[in-house]
MARMIKE-185308 format. One record per residue (C-alpha): residue number from 1; residue in three letters; x, y, z. Coordinates in Angstrom, 2 decimals. Layout:
atom num NUM residu ALA px X py Y pz Z $
...
% end
This chain:
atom num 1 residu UNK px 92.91 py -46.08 pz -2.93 $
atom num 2 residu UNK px 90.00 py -43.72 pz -3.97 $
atom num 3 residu UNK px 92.33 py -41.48 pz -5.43 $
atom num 4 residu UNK px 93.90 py -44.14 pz -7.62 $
atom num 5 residu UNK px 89.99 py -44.61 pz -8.85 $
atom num 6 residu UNK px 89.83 py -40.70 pz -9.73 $
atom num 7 residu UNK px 92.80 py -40.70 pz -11.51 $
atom num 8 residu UNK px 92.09 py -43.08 pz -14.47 $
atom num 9 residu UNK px 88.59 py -41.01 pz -15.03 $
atom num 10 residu UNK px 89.84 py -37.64 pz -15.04 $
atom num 11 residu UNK px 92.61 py -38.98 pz -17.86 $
atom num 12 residu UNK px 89.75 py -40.81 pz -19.61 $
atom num 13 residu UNK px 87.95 py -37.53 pz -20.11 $
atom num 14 residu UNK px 90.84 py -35.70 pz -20.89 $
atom num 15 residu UNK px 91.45 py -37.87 pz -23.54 $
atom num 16 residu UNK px 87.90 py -37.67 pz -24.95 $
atom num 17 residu UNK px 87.78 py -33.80 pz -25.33 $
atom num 18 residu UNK px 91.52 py -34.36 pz -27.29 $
atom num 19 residu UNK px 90.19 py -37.00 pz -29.44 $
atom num 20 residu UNK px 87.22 py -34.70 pz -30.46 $
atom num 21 residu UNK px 89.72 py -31.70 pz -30.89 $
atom num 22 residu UNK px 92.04 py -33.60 pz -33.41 $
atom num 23 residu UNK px 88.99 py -35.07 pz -35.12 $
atom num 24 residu UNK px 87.15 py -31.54 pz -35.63 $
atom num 25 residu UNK px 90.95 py -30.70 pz -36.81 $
atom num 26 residu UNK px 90.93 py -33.35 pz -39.85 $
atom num 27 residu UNK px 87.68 py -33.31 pz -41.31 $
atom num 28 residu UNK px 86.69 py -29.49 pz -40.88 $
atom num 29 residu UNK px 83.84 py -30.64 pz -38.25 $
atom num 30 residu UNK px 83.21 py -27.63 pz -35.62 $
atom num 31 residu UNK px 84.46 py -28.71 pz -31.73 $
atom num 32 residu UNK px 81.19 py -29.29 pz -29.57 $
atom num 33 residu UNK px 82.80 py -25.86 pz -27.40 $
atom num 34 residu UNK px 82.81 py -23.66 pz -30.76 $
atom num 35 residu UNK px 79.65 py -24.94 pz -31.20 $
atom num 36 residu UNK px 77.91 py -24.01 pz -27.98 $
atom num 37 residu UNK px 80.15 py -20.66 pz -28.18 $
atom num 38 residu UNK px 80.44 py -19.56 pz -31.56 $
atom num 39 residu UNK px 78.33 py -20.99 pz -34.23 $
atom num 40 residu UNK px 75.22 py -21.50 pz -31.92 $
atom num 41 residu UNK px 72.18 py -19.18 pz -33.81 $
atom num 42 residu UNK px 71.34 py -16.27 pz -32.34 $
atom num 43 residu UNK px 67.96 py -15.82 pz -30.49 $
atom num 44 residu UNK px 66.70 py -12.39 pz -32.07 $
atom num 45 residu UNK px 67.04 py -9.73 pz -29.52 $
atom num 46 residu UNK px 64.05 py -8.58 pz -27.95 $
atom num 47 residu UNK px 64.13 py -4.85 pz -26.94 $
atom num 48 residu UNK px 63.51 py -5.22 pz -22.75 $
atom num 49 residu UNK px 60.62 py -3.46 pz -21.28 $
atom num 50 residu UNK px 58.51 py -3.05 pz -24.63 $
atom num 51 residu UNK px 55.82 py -5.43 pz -23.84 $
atom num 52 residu UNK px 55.61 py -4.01 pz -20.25 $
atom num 53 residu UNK px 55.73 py -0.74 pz -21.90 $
atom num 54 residu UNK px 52.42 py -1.83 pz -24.61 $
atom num 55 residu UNK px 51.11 py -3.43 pz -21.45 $
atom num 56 residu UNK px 51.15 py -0.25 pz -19.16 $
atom num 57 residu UNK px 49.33 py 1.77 pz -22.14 $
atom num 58 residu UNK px 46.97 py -0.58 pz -22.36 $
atom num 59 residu UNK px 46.05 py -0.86 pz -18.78 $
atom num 60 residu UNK px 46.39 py 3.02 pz -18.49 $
atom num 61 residu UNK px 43.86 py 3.52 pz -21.38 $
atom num 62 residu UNK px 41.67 py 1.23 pz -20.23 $
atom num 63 residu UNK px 41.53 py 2.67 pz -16.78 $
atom num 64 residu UNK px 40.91 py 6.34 pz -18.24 $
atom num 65 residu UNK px 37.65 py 4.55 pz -20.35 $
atom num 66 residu UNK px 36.53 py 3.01 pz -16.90 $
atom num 67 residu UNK px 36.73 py 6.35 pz -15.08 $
atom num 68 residu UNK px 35.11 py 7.63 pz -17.94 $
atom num 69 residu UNK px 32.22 py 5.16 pz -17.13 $
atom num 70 residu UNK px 32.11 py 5.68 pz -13.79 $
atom num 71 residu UNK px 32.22 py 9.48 pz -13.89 $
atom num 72 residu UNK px 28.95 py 9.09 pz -16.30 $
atom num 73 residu UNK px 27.11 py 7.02 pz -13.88 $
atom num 74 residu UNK px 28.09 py 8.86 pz -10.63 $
atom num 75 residu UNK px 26.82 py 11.71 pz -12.61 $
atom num 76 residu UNK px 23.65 py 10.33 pz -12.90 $
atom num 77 residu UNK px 23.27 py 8.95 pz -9.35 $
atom num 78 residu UNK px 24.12 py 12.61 pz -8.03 $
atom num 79 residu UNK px 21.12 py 13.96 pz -10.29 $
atom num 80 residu UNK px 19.32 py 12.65 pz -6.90 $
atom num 81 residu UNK px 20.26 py 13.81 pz -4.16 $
atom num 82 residu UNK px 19.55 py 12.64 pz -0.86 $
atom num 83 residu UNK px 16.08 py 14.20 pz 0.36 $
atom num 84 residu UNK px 16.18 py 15.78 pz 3.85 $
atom num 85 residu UNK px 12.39 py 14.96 pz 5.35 $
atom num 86 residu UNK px 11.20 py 17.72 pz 7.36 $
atom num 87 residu UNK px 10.08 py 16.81 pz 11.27 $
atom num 88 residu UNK px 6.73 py 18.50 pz 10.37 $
atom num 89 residu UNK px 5.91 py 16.25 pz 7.22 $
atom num 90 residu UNK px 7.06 py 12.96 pz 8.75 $
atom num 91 residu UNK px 4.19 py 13.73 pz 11.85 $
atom num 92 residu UNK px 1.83 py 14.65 pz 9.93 $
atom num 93 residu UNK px 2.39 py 10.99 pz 7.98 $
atom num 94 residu UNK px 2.48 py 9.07 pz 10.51 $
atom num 95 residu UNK px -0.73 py 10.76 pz 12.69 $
atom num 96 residu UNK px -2.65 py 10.04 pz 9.04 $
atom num 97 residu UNK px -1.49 py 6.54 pz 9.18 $
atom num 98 residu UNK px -2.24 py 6.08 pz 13.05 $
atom num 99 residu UNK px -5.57 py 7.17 pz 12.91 $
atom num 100 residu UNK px -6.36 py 4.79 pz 9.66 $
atom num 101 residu UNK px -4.87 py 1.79 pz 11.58 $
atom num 102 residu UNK px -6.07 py 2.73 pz 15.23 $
atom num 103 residu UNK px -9.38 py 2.80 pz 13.61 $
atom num 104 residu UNK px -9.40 py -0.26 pz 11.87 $
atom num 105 residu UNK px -8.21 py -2.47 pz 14.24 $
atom num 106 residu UNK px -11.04 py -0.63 pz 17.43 $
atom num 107 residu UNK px -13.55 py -1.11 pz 14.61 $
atom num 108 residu UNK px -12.03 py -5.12 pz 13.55 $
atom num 109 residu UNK px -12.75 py -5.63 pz 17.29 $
atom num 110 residu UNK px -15.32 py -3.98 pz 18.39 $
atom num 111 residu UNK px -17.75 py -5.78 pz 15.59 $
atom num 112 residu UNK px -17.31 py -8.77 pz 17.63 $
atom num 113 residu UNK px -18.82 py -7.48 pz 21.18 $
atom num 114 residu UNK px -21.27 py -5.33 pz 19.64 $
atom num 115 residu UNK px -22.94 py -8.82 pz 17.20 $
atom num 116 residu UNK px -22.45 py -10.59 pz 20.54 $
atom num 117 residu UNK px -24.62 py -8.88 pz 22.57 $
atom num 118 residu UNK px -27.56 py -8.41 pz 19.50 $
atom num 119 residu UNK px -27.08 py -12.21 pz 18.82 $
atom num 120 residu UNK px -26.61 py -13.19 pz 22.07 $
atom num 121 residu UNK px -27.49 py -16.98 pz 21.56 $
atom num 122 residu UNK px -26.09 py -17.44 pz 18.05 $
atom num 123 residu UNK px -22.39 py -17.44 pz 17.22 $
atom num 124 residu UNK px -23.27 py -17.61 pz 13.50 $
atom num 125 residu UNK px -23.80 py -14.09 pz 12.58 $
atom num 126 residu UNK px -19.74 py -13.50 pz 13.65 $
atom num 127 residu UNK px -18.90 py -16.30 pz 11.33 $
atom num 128 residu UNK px -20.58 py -15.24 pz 8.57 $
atom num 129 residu UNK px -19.41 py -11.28 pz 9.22 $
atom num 130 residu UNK px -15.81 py -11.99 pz 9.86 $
atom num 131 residu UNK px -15.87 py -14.63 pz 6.37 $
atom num 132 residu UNK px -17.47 py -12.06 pz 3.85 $
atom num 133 residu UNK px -14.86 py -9.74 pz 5.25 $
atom num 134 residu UNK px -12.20 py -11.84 pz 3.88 $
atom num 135 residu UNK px -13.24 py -13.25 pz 0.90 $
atom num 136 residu UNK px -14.64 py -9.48 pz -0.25 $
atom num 137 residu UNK px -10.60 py -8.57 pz 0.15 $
atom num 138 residu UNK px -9.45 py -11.92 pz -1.09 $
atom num 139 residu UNK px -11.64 py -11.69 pz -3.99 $
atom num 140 residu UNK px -10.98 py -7.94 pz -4.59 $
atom num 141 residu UNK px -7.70 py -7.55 pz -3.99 $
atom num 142 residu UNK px -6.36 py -7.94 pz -7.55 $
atom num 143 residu UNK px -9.39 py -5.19 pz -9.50 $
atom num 144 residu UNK px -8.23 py -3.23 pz -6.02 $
atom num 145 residu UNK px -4.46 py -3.26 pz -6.85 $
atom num 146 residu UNK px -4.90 py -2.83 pz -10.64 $
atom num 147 residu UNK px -7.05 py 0.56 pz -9.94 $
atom num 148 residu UNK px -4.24 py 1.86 pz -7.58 $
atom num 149 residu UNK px -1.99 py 1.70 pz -9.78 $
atom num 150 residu UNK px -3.43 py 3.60 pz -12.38 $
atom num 151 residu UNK px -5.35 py 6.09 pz -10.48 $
atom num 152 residu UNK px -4.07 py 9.36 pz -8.83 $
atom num 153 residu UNK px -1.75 py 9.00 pz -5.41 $
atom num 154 residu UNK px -4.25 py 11.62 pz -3.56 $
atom num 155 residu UNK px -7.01 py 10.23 pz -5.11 $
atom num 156 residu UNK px -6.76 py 6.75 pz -3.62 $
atom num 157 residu UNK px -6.02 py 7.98 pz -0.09 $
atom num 158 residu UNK px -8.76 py 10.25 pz 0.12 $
atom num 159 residu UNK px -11.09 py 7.51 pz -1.46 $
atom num 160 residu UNK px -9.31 py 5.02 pz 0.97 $
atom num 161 residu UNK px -9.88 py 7.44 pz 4.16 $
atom num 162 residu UNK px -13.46 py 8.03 pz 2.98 $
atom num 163 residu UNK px -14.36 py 4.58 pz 2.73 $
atom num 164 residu UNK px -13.14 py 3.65 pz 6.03 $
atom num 165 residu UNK px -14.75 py 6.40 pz 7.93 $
atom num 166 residu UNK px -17.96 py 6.24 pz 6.28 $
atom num 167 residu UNK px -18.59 py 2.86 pz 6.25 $
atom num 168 residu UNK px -16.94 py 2.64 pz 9.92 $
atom num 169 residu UNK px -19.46 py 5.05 pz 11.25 $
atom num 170 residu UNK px -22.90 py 4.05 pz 8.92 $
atom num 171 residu UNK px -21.89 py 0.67 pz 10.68 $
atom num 172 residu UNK px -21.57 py 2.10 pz 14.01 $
atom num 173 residu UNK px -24.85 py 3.51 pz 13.18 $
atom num 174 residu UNK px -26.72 py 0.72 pz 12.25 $
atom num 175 residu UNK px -25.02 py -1.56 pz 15.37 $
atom num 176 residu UNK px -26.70 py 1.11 pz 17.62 $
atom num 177 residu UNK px -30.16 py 0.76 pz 15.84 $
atom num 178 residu UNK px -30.04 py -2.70 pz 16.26 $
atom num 179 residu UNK px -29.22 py -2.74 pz 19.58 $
atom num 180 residu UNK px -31.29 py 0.00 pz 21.06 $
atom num 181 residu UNK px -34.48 py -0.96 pz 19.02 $
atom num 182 residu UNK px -36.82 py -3.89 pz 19.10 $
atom num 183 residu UNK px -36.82 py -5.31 pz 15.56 $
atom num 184 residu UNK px -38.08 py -8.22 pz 14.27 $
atom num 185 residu UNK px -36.74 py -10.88 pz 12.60 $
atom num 186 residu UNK px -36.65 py -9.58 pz 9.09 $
atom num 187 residu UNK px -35.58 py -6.07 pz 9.74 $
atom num 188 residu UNK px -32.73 py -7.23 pz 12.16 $
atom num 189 residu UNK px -31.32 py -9.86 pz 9.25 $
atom num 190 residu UNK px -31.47 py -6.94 pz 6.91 $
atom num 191 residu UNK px -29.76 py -4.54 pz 8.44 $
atom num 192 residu UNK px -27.25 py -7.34 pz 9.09 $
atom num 193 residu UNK px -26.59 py -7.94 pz 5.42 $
atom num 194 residu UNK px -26.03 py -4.01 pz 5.10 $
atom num 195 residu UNK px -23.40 py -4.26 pz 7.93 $
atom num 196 residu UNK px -21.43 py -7.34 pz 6.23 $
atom num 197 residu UNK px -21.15 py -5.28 pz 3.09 $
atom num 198 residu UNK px -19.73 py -2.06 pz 5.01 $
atom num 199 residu UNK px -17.80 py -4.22 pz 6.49 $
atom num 200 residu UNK px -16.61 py -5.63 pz 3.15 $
atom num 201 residu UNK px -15.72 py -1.94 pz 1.84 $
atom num 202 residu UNK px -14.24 py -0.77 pz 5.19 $
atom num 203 residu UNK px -11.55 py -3.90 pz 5.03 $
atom num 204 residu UNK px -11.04 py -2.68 pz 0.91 $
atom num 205 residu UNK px -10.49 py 0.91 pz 1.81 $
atom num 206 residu UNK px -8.08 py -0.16 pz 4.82 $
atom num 207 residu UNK px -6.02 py -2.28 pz 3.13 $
atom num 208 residu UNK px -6.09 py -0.09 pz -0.01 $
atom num 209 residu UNK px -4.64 py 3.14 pz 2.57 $
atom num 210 residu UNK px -1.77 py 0.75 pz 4.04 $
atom num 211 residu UNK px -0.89 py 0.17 pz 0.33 $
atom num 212 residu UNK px -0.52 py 3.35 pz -0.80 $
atom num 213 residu UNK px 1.11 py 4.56 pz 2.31 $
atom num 214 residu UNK px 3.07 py 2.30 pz 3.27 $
atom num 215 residu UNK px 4.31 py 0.72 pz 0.00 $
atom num 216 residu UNK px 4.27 py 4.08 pz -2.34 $
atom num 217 residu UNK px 3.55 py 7.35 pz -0.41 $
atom num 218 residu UNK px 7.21 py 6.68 pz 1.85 $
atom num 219 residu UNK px 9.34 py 5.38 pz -0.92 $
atom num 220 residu UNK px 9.20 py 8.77 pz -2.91 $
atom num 221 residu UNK px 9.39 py 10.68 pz -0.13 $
atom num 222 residu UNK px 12.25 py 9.09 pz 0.55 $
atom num 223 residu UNK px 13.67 py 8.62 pz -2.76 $
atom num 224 residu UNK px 17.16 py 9.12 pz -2.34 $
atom num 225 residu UNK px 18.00 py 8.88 pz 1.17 $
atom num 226 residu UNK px 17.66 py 5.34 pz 2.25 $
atom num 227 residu UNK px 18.21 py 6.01 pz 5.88 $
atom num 228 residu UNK px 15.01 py 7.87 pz 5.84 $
atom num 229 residu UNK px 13.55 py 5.09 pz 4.26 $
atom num 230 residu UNK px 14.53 py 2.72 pz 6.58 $
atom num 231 residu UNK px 13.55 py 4.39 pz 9.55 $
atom num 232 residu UNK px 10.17 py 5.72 pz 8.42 $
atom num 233 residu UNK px 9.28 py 1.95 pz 7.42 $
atom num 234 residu UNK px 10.13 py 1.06 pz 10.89 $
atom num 235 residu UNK px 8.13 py 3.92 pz 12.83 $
atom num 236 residu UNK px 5.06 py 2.59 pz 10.57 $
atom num 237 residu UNK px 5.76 py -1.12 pz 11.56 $
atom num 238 residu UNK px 6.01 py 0.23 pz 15.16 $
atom num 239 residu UNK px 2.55 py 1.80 pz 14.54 $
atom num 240 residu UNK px 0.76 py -1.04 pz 13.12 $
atom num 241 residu UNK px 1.98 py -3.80 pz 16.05 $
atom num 242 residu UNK px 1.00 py -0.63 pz 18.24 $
atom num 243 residu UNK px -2.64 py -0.55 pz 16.93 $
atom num 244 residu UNK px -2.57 py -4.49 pz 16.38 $
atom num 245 residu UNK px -2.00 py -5.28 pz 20.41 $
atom num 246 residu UNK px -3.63 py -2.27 pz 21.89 $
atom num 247 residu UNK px -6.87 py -1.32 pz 19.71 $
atom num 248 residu UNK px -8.69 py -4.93 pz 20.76 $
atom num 249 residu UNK px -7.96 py -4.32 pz 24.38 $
atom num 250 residu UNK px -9.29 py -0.69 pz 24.58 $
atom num 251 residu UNK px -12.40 py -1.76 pz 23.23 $
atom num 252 residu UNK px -12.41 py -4.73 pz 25.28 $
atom num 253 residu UNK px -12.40 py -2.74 pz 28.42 $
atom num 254 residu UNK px -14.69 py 0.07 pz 26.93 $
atom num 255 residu UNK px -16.99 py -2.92 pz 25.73 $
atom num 256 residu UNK px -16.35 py -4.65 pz 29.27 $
atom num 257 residu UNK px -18.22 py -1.74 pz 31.18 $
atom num 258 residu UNK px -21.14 py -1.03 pz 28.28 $
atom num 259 residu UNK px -21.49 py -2.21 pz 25.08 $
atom num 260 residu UNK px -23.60 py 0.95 pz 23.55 $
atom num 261 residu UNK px -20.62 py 3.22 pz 24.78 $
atom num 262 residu UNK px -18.15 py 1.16 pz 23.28 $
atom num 263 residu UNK px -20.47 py 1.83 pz 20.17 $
atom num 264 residu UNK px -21.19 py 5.40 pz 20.70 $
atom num 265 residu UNK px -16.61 py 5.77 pz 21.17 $
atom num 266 residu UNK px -16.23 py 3.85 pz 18.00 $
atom num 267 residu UNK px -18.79 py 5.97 pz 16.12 $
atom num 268 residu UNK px -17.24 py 8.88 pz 17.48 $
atom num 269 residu UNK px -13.32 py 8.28 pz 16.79 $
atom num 270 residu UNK px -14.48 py 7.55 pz 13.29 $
atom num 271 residu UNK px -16.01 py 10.60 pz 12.70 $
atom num 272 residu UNK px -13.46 py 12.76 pz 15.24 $
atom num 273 residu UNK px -10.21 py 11.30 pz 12.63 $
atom num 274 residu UNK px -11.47 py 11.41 pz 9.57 $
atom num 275 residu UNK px -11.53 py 15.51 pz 9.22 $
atom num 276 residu UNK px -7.40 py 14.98 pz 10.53 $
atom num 277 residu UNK px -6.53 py 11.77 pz 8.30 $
atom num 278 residu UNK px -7.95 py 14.01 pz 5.15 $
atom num 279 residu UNK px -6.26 py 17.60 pz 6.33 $
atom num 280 residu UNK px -2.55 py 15.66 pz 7.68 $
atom num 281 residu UNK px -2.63 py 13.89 pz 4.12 $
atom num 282 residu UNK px -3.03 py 16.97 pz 2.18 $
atom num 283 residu UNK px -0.72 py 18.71 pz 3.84 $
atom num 284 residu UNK px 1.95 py 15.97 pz 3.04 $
atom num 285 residu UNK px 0.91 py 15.98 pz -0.50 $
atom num 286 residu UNK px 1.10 py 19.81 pz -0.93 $
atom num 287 residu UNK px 5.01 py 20.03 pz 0.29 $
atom num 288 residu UNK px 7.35 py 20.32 pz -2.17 $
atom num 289 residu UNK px 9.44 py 17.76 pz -0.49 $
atom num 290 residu UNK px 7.26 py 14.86 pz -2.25 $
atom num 291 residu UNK px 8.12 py 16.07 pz -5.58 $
atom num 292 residu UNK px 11.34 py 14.72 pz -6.92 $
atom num 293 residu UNK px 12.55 py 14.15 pz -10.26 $
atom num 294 residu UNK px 9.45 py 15.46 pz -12.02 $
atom num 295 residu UNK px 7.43 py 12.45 pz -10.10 $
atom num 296 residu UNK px 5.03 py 13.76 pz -7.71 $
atom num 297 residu UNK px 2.88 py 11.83 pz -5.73 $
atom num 298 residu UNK px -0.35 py 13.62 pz -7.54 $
atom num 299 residu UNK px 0.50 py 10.64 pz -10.50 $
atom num 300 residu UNK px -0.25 py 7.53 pz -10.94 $
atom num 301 residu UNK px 1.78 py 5.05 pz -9.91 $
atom num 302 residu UNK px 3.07 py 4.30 pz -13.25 $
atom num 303 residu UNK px 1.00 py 2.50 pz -15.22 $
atom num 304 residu UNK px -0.66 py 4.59 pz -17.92 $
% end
C-alpha cells in the first residue's frame, strides 16, 4: 500500500528533471544542474589567512607601542624608590609628637580643676574659657592653614612647639598667681582675660603641630613606601587616643590629691618637653632621609 504511494512520486519527479532536460535541449536554455555547477559566477578568491595575518601585525604593533608606554611610566615610578625609615628617625618623630599631644591634652584638662578651685562658686569662667578656645581656632583656622602652607616646614613646628610651651607654662604661671595670692576683683578678672587668650594661642599652635606632622612631615618621609606610611599614621593615631584617654585622668588624680601640684607638674612638663620636642624635631629634619626628589621638608608646602 505505502509503497504503491511512493511509486507514482518518485516517477513524477523523474519525469520533471527529463522534461527540463529536453526543454534546455530545444531552446539553448542552461539545465538548472549546469547552472548550479557550471555557469554559477565565481566568488573571487580570497587568499586564507591574510586578514588574520594584517590582524596579528596590527595587534603585535600595537602591543610593542603599549609596552613602549608602560616602560616610560614604570620608568618614572622607579625614579622613586621606596624610602627605608631608619628606627632612630621614626622615635625621635613620634617622642616630638607625644610630648606635643601629652601636653595638650594634661594642659586641655587641667584648666578645668585649676578655674574650679579659683572660681569655686561660679561655673561661668569655664564656659567662657573653654568657648574663646574654640571659636579663636574656629575663627583662625583658615589665616592658620593659609600661612602653613606657604611658610617653611621647620619653621611652623618650631613656631608651633613654641607657642604651646610658652603659652602652656605663662598660663601655668598665672593659674598659680591666682591661686596662691589674694587678689581682688579686678586683678583676678584680668589676669583671667590674659589666660583665655594663651589659651586661644596654645589651641592654634597645637592644632597647627598635628597639621604639619601628621598631615605633611610623615607623607614625605614616607614618600614612596606606602607601608611606612601606613604604619607610621597608625602609631600616631595610637598616640593621640593614648594622650586623649590617659592625659585627663593623670591630672585628675594629680589634681585629686592638690590642686597647686597638679599646677606646679603641668608647669613643669611644659617646660621639661619643650627643650626635647625642639632638639627630636631637628634632628628629624637634619637626616637626609627627609629629602627626596629635590623636596625637603625645609620648603614650603607648595604654595609660592
Amino acid at each position: 500500500m505505502h509503497a504503491g504511494a511512493i511509486v507514482p512520486t518518485t516517477a513524477a519527479g523523474s519525469g520533471r528533471a527529463e522534461l527540463t532536460a529536453i526543454q534546455a535541449e530545444e531552446y539553448g536554455t542552461p539545465s538548472i544542474r549546469e547552472l548550479s555547477t557550471k555557469d554559477r559566477p565565481a566568488r573571487p578568491v580570497e587568499p586564507v589567512g591574510e586578514d588574520d595575518d594584517i590582524l596579528a601585525l596590527n595587534v603585535a604593533r600595537l602591543s610593542r607601542d603599549g609596552a613602549d608606554i608602560a616602560e616610560g611610566v614604570g620608568g618614572q615610578e622607579h625614579d622613586v624608590s621606596p624610602v627605608d625609615i631608619s628606627k632612630s628617625l621614626a622615635i625621635r618623630l613620634y617622642a616630638s609628637h607625644f610630648l606635643s599631644t601629652w601636653n595638650s591634652r594634661l594642659f586641655e584638662a587641667a584648666v578645668v580643676y585649676f578655674l574650679a578651685s579659683i572660681f569655686p562658686d561660679n561655673l561661668l569662667p569655664i564656659s567662657v574659657y573653654a568657648l574663646a578656645r574654640n571659636v579663636a581656632a574656629i575663627v583662625l583656622t583658615v589665616p592658620v592653614g593659609t600661612w602653613i602652607d606657604r611658610a617653611n616646614r621647620l619653621t611652623i613646628v618650631r613656631a608651633s612647639i613654641l607657642g604651646q610651651r610658652i603659652s602652656a607654662a605663662a598660663s601655668c604661671g598665672l593659674f598659680w598667681v591666682m591661686l596662691e595670692r589674694h587678689l581682688g576683683t579686678v586683678a583676678l578678672d584680668s589676669l583671667f582675660a590674659v589666660t583665655v587668650v594663651l589659651a586661644c594661642v596654645e589651641k592654634l599652635s597645637a592644632g597647627m603641630n598635628m597639621i604639619s606632622i601628621e598631615r605633611d612631615w610623615v607623607v614625605i618621609i614616607t614618600e614612596g613606601n606606602e607601608t611606612a606610611r601606613r604604619s607610621m599614621n597608625a602609631r600616631m593615631r595610637r598616640i593621640d587616643l593614648f594622650c586623649k584617654l590617659l592625659g585627663p585622668l593623670t591630672v585628675a588624680l594629680v589634681a585629686a590629691a592638690s590642686v597647686p601640684v597638679a599646677v606646679y607638674s603641668t608647669l613643669s612638663m611644659n617646660l621639661a618637653s619643650v627643650l626635647v620636642e625642639y632638639l627630636c624635631i631637628e634632628t628629624v629634619c637634619s637626616s637626609k632621609t627627609t629629602s627626596l626628589l629635590g623636596l625637603s621638608i625645609e620648603e614650603p608646602l607648595g604654595i609660592p
